[in-house]
C-alpha positions as CSV (number, residue, x, y, z in Angstrom):
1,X,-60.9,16.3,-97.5
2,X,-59.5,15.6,-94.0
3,X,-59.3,18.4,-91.3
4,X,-55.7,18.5,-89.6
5,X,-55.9,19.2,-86.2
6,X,-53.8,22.4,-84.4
7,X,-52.3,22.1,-81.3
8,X,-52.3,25.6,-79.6
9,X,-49.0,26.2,-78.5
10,X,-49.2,25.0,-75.0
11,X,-50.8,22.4,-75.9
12,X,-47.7,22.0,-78.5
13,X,-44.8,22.4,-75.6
14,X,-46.9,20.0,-73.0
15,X,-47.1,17.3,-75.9
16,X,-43.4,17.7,-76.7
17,X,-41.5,18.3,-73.4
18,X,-43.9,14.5,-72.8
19,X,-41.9,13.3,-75.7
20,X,-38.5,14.2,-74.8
21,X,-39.1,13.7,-71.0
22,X,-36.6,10.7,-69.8
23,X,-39.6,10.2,-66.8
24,X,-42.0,8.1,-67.4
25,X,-45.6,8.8,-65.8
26,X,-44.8,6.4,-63.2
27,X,-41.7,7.8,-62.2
28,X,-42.9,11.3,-62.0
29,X,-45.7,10.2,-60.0
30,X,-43.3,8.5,-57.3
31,X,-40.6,11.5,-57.2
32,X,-43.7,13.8,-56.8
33,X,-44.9,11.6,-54.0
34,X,-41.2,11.7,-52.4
35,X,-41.7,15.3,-52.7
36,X,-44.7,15.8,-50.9
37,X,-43.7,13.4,-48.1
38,X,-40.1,15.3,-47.9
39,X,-41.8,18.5,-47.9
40,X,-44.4,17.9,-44.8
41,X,-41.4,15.8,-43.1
42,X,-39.7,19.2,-43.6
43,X,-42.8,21.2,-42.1
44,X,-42.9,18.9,-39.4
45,X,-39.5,19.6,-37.9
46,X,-39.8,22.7,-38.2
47,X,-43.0,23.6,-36.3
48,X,-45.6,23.0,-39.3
49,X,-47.1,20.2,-38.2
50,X,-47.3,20.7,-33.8
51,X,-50.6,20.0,-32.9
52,X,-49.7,22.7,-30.1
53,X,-48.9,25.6,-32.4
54,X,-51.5,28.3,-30.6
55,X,-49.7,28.5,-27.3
56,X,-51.6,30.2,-24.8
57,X,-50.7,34.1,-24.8
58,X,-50.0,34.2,-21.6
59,X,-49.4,38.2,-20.9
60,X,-53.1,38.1,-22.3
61,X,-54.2,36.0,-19.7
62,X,-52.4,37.7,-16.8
63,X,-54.3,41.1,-17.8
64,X,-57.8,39.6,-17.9
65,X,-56.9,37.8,-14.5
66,X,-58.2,39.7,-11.3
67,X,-58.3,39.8,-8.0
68,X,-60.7,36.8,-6.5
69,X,-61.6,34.9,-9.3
70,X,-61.4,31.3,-9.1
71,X,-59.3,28.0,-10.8
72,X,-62.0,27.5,-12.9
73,X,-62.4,31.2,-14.1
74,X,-58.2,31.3,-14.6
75,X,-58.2,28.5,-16.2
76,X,-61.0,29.6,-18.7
77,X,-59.0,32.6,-19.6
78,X,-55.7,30.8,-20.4
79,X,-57.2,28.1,-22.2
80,X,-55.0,25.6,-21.3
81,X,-54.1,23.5,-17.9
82,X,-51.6,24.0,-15.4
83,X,-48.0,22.6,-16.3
84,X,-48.0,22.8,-12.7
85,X,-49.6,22.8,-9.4
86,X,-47.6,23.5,-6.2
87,X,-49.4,24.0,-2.4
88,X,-48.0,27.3,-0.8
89,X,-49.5,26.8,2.7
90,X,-52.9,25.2,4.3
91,X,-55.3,26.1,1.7
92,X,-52.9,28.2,-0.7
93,X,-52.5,26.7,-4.6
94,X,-49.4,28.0,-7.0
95,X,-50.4,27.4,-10.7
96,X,-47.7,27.6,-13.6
97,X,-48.7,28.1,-17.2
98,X,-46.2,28.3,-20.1
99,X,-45.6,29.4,-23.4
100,X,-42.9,29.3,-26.5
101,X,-40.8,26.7,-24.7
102,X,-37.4,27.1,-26.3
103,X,-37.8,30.0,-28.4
104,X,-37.3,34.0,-27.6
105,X,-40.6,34.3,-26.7
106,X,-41.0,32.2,-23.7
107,X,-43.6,33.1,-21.4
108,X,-43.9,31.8,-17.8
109,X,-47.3,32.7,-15.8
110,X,-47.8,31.4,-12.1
111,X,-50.8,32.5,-10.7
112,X,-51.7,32.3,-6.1
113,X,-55.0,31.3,-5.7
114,X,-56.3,30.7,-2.1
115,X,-59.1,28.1,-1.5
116,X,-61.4,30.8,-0.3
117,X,-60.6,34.0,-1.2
118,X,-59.7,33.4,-4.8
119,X,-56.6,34.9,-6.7
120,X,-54.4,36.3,-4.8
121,X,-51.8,37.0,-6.6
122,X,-50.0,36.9,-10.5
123,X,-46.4,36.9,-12.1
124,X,-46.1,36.8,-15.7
125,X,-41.9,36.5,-16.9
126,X,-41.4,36.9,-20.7
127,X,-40.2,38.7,-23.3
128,X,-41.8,41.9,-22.7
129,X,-40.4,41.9,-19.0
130,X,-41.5,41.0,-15.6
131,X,-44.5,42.0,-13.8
132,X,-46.2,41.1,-10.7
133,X,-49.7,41.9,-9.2
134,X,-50.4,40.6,-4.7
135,X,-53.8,41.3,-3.8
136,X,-54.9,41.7,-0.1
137,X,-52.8,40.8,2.8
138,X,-52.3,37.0,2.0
């Protein structure tokens, strides 16, 4: 006596929406691949896929900054390199960091630091306002 085999019934719908599919395997393969590639093109555009997407938090940065420290030592707590570097006098260096280019929650920080004496002053300009710190009398 032969044993019939029983589908379970997923097994069942699987084997029968295969039947009455129109797509072949190849097919679905390529529209799935079409997919995928729409889908992170998609991502892409829309920020997904920056390799940039931890901007500095710059009012973070300008709390931690204080009075004296050094390039180095700023540039350690931002975690990122100037956009730019301006000379305000003799020995005198303005540094300008930025964040969220574009977007509601840009974030400019431009930070004074003299060749000897360190930082000497700090704006930060972003969506949480406007604040400024001048240290000695530089």
């Amino acid at each position: 006596m032969k044993k019939h085999y029983v589908m379970n019934p997923l097994e069942a719908a699987r084997e029968s929406h295969r039947r009455n599919s129109s797509w072949r395997p190849r097919q679905r393969r390529l529209f799935l691949a079409a997919m995928v590639t729409a889908t992170g093109s998609w991502l892409v555009g829309c920020g997904g896929g920056d390799d940039d997407h931890r901007s500095p938090d710059l009012e973070a940065a300008y709390e931690a900054i204080a009075e004296g420290m050094s390039y180095a030592h700023v540039r350690g707590i931002v975690g990122s390199d100037p956009l730019s570097q301006v000379a305000d006098g003799d020995k005198v260096q303005l540094y300008r960091w930025e964040s969220g280019e574009g977007t509601y929650l840009y974030t400019s920080l431009l930070v004074r630091i003299h060749e000897r004496d360190g930082v000497t002053g700090k704006t930060v300009t972003g969506p949480n306002g406007n604040m400024t710190e001048t240290y000695g009398s530089k």
